[in-house]
LUMZADO-101187 format. One line per 5 residues: number of its first residue (from 1); their letters; for each residue x negated, y negated, z of C-alpha. Coordinates in steps of 0.5 Angstrom, whole numbers, plus 500, padded with zeros to 3 digits. Each point is the difference from the previous one (the first is absolute). Layout:
BEGIN
NUM	a	X Y Z; ...
***
This chain:
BEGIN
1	xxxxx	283 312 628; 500 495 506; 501 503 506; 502 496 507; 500 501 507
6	xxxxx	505 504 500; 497 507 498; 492 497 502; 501 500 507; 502 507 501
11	xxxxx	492 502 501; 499 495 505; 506 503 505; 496 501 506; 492 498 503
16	xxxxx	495 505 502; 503 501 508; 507 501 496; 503 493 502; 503 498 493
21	xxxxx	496 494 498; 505 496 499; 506 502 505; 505 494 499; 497 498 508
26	xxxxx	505 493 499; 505 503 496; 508 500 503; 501 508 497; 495 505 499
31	xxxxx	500 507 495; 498 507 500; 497 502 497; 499 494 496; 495 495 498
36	xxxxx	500 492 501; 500 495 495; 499 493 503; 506 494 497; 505 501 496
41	xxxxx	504 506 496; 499 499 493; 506 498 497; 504 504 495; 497 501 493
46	xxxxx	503 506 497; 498 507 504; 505 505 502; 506 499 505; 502 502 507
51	xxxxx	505 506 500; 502 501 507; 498 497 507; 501 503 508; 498 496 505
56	xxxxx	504 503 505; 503 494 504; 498 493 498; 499 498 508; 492 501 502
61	xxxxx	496 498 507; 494 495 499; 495 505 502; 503 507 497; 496 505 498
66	xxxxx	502 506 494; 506 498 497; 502 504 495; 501 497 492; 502 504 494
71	xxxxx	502 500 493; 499 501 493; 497 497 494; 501 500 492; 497 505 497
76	xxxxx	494 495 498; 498 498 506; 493 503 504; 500 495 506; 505 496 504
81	xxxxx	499 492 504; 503 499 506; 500 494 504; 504 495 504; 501 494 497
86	xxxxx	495 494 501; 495 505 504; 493 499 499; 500 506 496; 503 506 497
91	xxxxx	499 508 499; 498 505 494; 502 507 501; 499 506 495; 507 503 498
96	xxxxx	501 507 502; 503 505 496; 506 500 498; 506 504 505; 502 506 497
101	xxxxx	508 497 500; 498 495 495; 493 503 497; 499 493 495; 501 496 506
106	xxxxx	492 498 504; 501 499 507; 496 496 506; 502 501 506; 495 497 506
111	xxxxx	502 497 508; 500 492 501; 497 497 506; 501 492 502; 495 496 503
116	xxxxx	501 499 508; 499 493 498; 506 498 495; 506 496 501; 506 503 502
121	xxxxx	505 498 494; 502 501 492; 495 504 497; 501 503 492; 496 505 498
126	xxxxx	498 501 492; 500 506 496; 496 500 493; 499 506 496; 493 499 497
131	xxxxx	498 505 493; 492 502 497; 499 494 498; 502 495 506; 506 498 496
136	xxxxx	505 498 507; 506 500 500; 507 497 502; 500 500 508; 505 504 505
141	xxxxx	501 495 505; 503 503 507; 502 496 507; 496 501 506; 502 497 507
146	xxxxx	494 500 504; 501 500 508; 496 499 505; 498 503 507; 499 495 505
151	xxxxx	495 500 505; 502 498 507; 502 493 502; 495 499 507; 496 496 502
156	xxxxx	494 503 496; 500 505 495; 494 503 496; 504 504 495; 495 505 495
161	xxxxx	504 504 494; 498 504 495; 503 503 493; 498 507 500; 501 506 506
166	xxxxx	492 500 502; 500 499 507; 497 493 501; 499 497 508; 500 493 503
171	xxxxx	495 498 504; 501 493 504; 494 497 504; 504 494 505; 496 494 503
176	xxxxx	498 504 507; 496 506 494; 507 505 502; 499 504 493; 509 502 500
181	xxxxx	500 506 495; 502 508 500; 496 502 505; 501 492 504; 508 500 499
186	xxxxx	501 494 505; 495 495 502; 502 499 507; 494 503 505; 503 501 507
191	xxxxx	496 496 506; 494 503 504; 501 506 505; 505 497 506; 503 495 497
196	xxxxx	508 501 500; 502 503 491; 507 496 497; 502 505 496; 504 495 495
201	xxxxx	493 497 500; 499 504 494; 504 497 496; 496 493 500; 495 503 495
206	xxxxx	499 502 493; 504 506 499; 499 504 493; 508 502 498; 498 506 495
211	xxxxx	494 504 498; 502 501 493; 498 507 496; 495 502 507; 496 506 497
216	xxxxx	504 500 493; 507 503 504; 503 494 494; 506 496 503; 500 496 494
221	xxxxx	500 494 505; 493 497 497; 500 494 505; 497 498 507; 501 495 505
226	xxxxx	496 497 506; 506 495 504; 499 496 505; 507 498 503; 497 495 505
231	xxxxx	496 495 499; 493 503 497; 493 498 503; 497 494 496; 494 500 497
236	xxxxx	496 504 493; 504 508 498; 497 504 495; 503 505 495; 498 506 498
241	xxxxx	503 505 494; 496 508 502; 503 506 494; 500 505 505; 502 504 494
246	xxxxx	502 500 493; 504 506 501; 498 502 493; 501 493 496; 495 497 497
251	xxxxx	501 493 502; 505 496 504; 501 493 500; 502 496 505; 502 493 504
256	xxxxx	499 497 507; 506 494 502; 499 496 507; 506 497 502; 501 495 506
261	xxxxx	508 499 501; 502 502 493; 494 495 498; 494 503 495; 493 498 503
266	xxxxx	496 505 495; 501 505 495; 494 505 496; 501 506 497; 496 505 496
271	xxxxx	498 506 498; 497 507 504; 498 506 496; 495 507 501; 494 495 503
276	xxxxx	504 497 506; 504 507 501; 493 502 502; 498 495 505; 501 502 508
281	xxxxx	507 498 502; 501 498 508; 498 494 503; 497 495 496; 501 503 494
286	xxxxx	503 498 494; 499 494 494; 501 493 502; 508 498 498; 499 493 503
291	xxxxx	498 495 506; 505 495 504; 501 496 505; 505 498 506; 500 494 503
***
């Protein structure tokens, strides 16, 4: 009997550091637990239906994490796609077993997380319930409203999300070699010894808003920003991503924007897991995000 890439991905969840080998970096939504099939769902060709859904809410943030889906399947099914219509790919979960109010029922239940870097808008979510022998059925199709948060609308703004609660710190190195992260809050160095102190002056350099999930104490935020106000100093900016922890996840993908005036300069994005966790974290540490320059 043929047997196709639904029920042959199963073995190859995770690599040998527990990062999955294939996490849907560049997909819009994420499952767990789930493993990711790239391009399109299979159409319907016979398998079982999809007896119920629980979404909660239709609106979600670009960038959640955990939001939780349930439902129930025909008593045929042994797994279950999820996916977003026109993503890159979508999910194969096992079904559960059955809920004791309705014991012919099979389950799934898991938590949705939507990359930082989707759009905000109209999204549809498809649900197909899948038998023994890959037969899928007719799709469940729910609305989803993606929302974003936006970054800060100053002068220069270096913004680094993620989509689980790991702490992740940014680090920004500015033209003069003033690295502004956790430890550095402000780039603003005070004049030598005798010379008079602005005490707005302060205000003048790179300010980081928010140290997000510092230490594990989870806020939920998962976003950090370096903002210049005023004008910044011209010249060549490195940045850098340090996985201060993982706070007990296996992995957490992320995303760095540079704006200037609302305007993109730069994006990059990727992944941290157990081996950057393990580098030493304070000044110059971290992976290189992305590189520009000012005028």
């Amino acid at each position: 009997m043929r047997r196709s890439a639904l029920v042959l991905l199963f073995p190859a969840l995770t690599g040998c550091d527990g990062v999955p080998s294939d996490p849907g970096l560049f997909a819009d939504m994420r499952v767990a637990p789930g493993a990711y099939v790239e391009g399109p769902m299979p159409e319907e060709n016979g398998g079982p239906g999809v007896v119920a859904v629980d979404l909660g809410t239709n609106g979600v943030r670009v960038g959640q994490i955990d939001k939780p889906l349930r439902g129930s399947l025909e008593p045929k099914a042994t797994s279950v796609a999820l996916g977003l219509a026109g993503d890159t790919g979508y999910w194969i979960v096992p079904a559960g077993l059955p809920d004791v109010q309705s014991p012919a029922f099979p389950t799934f239940d898991v938590s949705l997380s939507f990359s930082p870097d989707m759009r905000a808008g109209a999204y549809e979510l498809l649900v197909r319930a899948v038998d023994t022998d890959d037969h899928v059925g007719v799709a469940s199709r729910h609305p989803l409203e993606a929302t974003a948060i936006p970054a800060p609308a100053e002068n220069l703004v270096v913004s680094l999300r993620w989509d689980r609660e790991a702490d992740l710190d940014l680090h920004v190195v500015d033209p003069r070699g003033v690295e502004i992260y956790k430890r550095n809050i402000n780039s603003y160095e005070l004049p030598p010894p005798g010379q008079p102190v602005d005490p707005t002056a302060w205000q003048s350099g790179a300010i980081l808003d928010f140290d997000s999930n510092a230490g594990c104490v989870i806020d939920g935020r998962r976003m950090e920003n370096v903002v210049w106000k005023d004008e910044p100093p011209p010249g060549h900016y490195i940045v850098r991503v340090d996985t201060f922890s993982l706070c007990g996840e296996g992995y957490a993908n992320w995303s760095v924007d540079v704006l200037r005036s609302g305007v993109s300069l730069a994006r990059s994005s990727g992944q941290s897991g157990p081996t950057d966790e393990a580098m030493p974290h304070d000044r110059g540490a971290g992976v290189l995000a992305v590189e520009f320059d000012v005028p």
